[in-house]
C-alpha positions, -999 to +999 in steps of 0.1 A: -364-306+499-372-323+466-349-328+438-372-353+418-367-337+382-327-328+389-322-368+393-341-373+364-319-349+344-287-364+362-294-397+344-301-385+311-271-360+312-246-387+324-256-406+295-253-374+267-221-358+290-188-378+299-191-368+339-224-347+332-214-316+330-188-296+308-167-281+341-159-311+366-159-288+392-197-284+385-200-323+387-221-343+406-186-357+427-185-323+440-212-320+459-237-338+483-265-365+469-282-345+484-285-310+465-296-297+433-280-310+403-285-285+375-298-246+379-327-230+353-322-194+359-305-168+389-308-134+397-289-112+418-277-137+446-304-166+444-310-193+420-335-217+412-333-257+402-358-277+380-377-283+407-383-248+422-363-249+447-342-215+457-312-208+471-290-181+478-258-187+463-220-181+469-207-200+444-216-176+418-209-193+386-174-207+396-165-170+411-176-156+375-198-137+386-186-103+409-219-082+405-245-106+406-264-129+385-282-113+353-266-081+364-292-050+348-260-031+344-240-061+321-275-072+304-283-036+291-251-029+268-246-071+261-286-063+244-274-035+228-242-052+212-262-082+203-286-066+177-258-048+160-244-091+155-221-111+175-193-117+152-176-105+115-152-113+091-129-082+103-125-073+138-149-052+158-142-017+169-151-028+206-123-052+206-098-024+207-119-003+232-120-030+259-085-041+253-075-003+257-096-004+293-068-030+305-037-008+293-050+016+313-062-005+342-037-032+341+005-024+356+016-053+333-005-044+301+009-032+274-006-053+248-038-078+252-055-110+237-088-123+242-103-154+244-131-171+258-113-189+289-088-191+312-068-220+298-066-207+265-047-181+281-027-195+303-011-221+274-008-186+252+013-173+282+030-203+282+038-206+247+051-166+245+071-176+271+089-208+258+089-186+222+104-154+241+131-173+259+135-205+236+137-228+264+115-255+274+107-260+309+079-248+329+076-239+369+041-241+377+027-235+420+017-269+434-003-253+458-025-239+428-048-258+424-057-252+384-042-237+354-052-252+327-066-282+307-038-283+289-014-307+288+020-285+300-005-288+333-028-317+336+002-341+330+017-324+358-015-340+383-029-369+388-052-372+357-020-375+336-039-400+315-036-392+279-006-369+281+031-377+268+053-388+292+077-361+269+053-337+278+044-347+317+086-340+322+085-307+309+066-292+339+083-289+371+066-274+402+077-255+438+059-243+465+039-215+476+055-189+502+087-211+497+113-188+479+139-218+490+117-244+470+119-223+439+153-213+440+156-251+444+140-262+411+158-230+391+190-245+398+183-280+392+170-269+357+196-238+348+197-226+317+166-246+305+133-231+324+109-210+300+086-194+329+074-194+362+036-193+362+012-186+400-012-169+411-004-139+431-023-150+455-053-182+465-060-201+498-028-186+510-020-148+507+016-142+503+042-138+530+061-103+533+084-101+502+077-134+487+064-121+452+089-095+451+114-123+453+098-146+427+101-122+402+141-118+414+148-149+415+126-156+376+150-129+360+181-140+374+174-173+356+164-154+321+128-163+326+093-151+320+069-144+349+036-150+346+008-141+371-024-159+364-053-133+378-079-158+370-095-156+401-076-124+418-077-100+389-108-080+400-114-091+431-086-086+451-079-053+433-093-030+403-061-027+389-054-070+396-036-083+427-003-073+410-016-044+417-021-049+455+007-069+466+035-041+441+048-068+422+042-066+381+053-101+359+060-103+325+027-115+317-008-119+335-042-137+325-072-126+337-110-137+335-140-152+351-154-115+376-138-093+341-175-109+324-197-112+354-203-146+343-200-142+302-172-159+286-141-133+281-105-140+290-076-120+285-038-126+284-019-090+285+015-085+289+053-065+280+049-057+245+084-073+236+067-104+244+031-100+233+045-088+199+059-121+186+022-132+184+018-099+156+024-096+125+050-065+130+085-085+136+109-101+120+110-127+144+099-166+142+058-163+143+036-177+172+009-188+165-006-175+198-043-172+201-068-175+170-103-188+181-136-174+160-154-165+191-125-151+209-142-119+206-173-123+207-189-086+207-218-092+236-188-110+259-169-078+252-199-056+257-200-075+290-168-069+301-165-033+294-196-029+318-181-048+343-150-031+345-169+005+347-184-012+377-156-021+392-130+008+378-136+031+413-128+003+433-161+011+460-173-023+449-146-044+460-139-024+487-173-030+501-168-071+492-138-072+510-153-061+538-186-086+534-160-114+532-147-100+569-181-098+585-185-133+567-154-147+579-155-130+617-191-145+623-185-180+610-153-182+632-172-171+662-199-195+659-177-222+653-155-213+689-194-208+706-198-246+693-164-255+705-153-266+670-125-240+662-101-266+661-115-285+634-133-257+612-127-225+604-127-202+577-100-183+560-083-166+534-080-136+521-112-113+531-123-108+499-121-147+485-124-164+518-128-203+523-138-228+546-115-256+565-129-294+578-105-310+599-101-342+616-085-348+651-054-350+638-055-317+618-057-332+584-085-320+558-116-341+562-141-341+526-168-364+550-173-331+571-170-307+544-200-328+526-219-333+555-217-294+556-227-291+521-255-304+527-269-294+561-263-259+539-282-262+512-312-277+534-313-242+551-318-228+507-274-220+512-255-232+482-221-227+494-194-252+475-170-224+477-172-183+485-170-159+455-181-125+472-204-103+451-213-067+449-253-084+450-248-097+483-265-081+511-261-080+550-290-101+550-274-128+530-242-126+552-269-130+580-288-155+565-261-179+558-244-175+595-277-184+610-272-217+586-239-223+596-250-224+629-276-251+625-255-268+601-221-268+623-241-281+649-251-314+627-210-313+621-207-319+655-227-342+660-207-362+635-170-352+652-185-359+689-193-395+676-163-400+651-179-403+618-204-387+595-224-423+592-263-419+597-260-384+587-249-377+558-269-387+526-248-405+498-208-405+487-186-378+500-172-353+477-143-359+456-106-340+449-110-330+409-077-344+408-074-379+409-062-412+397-095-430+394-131-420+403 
């Protein structure tokens, strides 16, 4: 496969772009040598690189994307929004039409913001929250991997460089499916924590009673709880993974699938927190969300379309059930190879993900590459799995017969202990680190 004009766009871009591209997790540490550095155009499932080169993708825009690529049913009413303009000096009536979809979709809505990602949203929670409770502290999942760009999170990783060590000390973080971990961490801060932010679900789906507890344990300590739906909010569930597991925060952030792949975020929540952002109190004013292309009419357009696709729930239904077949036939080709012990897929059915393991059970990225890019030789872009209602029982097949051939490469690398001689280039990176 020939990626002659992506590596000649790599250069130039790494040269215009600090890391060459404006989302790390779309940067070249990411994925194989090996694979196609940029995309031109997609439809439905499959997408195409500067060099021609197809491939049916799973990715789909960072899990943006829920219906499929250049969806007919999103592109018809963004067209229509976009010759009546984009933007005004007063509000547009759509802004209060879509934010009137979430009240009604949404358990925790009763008010809503939009902006034009997901850490805008989460810092507005945030910021309610500290406002709302006038405390400082922060409780943020470890085992999530992102919230935000902000710094209440980043100084709370690796890549701390550039934040406050004031700041870095006001984020505190517990453990997923460890109610003990979080009680832990209230205590130790009493009287001082603002929030507890998660997401409902990711990698791990929660034990019985877990979330239910979280929210308990939040109140008990005069806290706000905050759910970020990023990914989950319609996927797991039309009405948000709050939705599916019972449990309703204080406050929950949704966006990426509420666009199919345009740029809308929302943060909705109890309206005696969401007020103090409004003009109607008497209360200290928070600044909470003012961006001029918050509400952008086409983004808006798009996301009203998207959630009429999704309101019945038949599509997601149907996804979760892909994501089984998915998940069932990758499992049993990887026990046929005899490699169930050191890859596997998993997950919740409707967001699944894949595992590479060493011998000694530990998560190994030279495998995970190696996979990467036997994948994408087959025409499989798979970095990650973001289920869509595009994808057909042919692509399910499509990319288990190029598991196959590419788990078989994987064992060739585990049978002689390394991935030397086989794969191509560096292996992938954590986002989160030190140094590069």
């Amino acid at each position: 496969m020939n990626f002659r004009k992506s590596n000649e766009l790599r250069k130039k871009a790494m040269q215009l772009i600090p890391a060459g591209a404006h989302t790390y997790s779309k940067g070249d540490d990411q994925f194989p040598e090996m694979s196609p550095g940029f995309i031109v155009r997609g439809k439905g499932t499959k997408v195409w690189d500067p060099d021609g080169n197809q491939f049916l993708d799973w990715g789909m825009g960072l899990r943006s994307v829920i219906l499929g690529h250049a969806d007919d049913r999103v592109l018809k009413v963004v067209r229509t929004q976009l010759e009546k303009g984009s933007n005004f000096t007063r509000p547009s009536v759509i802004e209060a039409e879509i934010a009137e979809k979430l009240v009604n979709l949404i358990p925790s809505a009763e008010m809503v913001k939009f902006a034009k990602n997901g850490s805008d949203v989460t810092t507005a929670a945030v910021k309610l929250a500290r406002a709302y409770t006038g405390k400082d502290i922060i409780l943020r999942c470890s085992d999530h991997p992102f919230f935000s760009v902000n710094d209440w999170f980043i100084g709370d990783t690796p890549c701390n460089s550039g934040v406050p060590e004031v700041v870095q000390q006001l984020t505190k973080n517990f453990r997923y499916n460890d109610i003990e971990s979080l009680r832990s961490v209230l205590e130790e801060n009493s009287g001082r924590v603002a929030c507890v932010i998660l997401e409902p679900a990711a990698t791990q789906v929660p034990i019985e009673g877990f979330l239910k507890q979280v929210k308990e344990l939040t109140h008990h300590h005069g806290a706000v709880l905050i759910f970020d739906e990023m990914i989950t909010g319609f996927r797991w569930h039309q009405n948000g993974a709050q939705t599916y597991y019972g449990v309703t925060p204080d406050l929950s952030t949704f966006g990426k699938a509420i666009g199919n792949g345009f740029s809308v975020s929302a943060l909705v929540g109890k309206r005696t927190i969401m007020e103090l952002g409004g003009l109607e109190h008497n209360k200290p004013r928070v600044f909470l969300l003012s961006t001029t292309h918050g509400a952008e009419t086409h983004a808006l357009a798009a996301a009203g379309a998207t959630i009429d696709a999704l309101r019945d729930g038949l599509i997601i239904d149907k996804n979760w059930k892909k994501g089984k077949q998915l998940t069932d036939g990758f499992n049993d080709i990887a026990r046929e190879l005899g490699l169930n012990s050191f890859v596997k897929m998993a997950g919740a059915a409707c967001s699944p993900y894949q595992m590479f393991l060493d011998k000694d059970g530990r998560v190994d990225l030279s495998l995970r590459t190696l996979y990467l890019q036997e994948m994408i030789k087959e025409g499989v872009l798979i970095p990650y799995i973001a289920i869509a209602d595009a994808h057909s029982t042919e692509d399910i097949e499509k990319t288990l017969e190029a598991s196959k051939k590419a788990l078989r490469v994987v064992g060739q690398a585990i049978e002689r202990g390394t991935t030397r001689d086989l794969l191509v280039g560096a292996v992938v990176k954590p986002v989160f680190r030190k140094y590069n």
